[in-house]
C-alpha positions as CSV (number, residue, x, y, z in Angstrom):
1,X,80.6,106.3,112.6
2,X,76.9,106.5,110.8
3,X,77.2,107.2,107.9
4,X,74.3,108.7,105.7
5,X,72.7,106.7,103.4
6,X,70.6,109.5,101.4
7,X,73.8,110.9,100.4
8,X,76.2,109.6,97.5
9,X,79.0,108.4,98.5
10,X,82.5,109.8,97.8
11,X,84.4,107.4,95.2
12,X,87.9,105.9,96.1
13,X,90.9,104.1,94.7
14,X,93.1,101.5,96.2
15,X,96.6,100.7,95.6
16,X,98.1,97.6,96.2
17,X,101.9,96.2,96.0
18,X,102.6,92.6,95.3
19,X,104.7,92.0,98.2
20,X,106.7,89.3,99.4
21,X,104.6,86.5,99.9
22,X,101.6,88.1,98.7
23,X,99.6,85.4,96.1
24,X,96.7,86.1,93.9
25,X,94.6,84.7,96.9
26,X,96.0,87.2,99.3
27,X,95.8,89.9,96.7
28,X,91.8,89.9,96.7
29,X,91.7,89.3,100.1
30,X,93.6,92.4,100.6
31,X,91.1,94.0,98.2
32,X,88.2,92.8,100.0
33,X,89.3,94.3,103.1
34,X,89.8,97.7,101.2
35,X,86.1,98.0,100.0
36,X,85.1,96.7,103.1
37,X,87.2,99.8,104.9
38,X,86.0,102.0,101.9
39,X,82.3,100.9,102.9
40,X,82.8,101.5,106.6
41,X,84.2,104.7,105.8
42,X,81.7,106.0,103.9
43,X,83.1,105.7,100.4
44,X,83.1,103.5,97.5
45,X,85.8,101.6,96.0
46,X,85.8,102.4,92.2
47,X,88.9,101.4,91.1
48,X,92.2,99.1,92.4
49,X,95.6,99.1,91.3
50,X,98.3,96.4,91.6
51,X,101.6,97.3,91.3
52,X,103.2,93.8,90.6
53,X,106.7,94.4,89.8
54,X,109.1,95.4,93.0
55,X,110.6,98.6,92.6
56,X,108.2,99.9,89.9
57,X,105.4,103.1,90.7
58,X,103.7,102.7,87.3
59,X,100.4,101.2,89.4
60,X,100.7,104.4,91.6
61,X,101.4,106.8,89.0
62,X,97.8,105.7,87.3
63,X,95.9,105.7,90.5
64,X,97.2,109.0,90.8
65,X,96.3,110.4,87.4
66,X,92.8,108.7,87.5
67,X,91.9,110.5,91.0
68,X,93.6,113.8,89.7
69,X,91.2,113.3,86.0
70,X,88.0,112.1,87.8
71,X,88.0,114.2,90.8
72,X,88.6,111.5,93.0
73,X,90.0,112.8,96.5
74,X,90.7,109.5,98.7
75,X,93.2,106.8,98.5
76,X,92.5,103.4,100.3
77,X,96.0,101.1,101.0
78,X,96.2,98.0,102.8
79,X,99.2,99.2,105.1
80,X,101.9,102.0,105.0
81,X,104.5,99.1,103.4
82,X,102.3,99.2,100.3
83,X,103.7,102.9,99.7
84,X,106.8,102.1,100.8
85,X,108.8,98.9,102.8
86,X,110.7,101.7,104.5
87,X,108.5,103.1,107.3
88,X,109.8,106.7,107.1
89,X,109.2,106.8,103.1
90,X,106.3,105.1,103.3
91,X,104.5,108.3,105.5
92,X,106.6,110.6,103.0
93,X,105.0,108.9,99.7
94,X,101.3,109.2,101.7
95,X,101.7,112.9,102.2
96,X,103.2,113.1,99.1
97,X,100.1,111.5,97.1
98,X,98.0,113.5,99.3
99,X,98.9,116.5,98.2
100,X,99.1,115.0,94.3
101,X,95.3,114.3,94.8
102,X,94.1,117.1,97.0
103,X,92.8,114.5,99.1
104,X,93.3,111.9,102.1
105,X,95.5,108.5,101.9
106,X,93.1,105.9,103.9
107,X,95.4,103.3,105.7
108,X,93.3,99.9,105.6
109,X,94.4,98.1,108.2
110,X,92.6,96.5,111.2
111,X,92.7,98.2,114.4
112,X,94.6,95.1,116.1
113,X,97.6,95.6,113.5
114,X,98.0,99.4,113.2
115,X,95.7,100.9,115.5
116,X,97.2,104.4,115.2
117,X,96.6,104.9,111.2
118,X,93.2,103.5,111.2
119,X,91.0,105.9,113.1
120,X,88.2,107.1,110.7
121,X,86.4,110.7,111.6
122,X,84.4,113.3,110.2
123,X,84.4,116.3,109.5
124,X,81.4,118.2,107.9
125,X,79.5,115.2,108.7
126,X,81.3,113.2,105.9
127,X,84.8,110.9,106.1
128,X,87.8,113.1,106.4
């Protein structure tokens, strides 16, 4: 994807849940591979959230009231077990924050791990 350069590009927020086995260290490596998706993508990460407590949505309820407040319209997580460990919540809670930010849910990972959630395309000649 080309993405143009003369152009602003469209802010983004990531969300992030300490998982098991995730360590400070993995935690910014998992946020440097979300700017680097954001960049790819054609947006710019302005804001990550780390939900550190298992169980709790406070981290996710802010990401969703800053993109709501600041008109920010796309979502960047590292995988669909960062919304949810249960696979059929997890796509429920990514629709579901879609809609709560009139915007898109990006799904970070590399195309070797989740091939089918990673696909980037346009539409307008921007990142849909």
């Amino acid at each position: 994807m080309t993405v143009d350069t003369n152009r602003p590009r469209p802010p983004c927020a990531g969300y992030l849940r300490r998982l098991d086995g995730v360590d400070e260290q993995e935690e910014l490596r998992l946020v440097a591979a979300m700017a680097d998706f954001a960049d790819r993508a054609g947006l710019v990460l302005t804001l990550v959230a780390v939900e550190k407590r298992p169980g709790y949505v406070v981290a996710l309820h802010a990401v969703t009231r800053y993109c709501q407040n600041h008109g920010v319209r796309n979502v960047v997580v590292p995988t669909y077990e960062h919304l949810n460990q249960l696979p059929p919540l997890a796509h429920l809670a990514k629709e579901l924050l879609q809609q709560d930010i009139s915007g898109l849910v990006w799904i970070a990972t590399s195309a070797g791990e989740e091939a089918s959630t990673c696909t980037l395309t346009t539409r307008n000649g921007g990142p849909t």
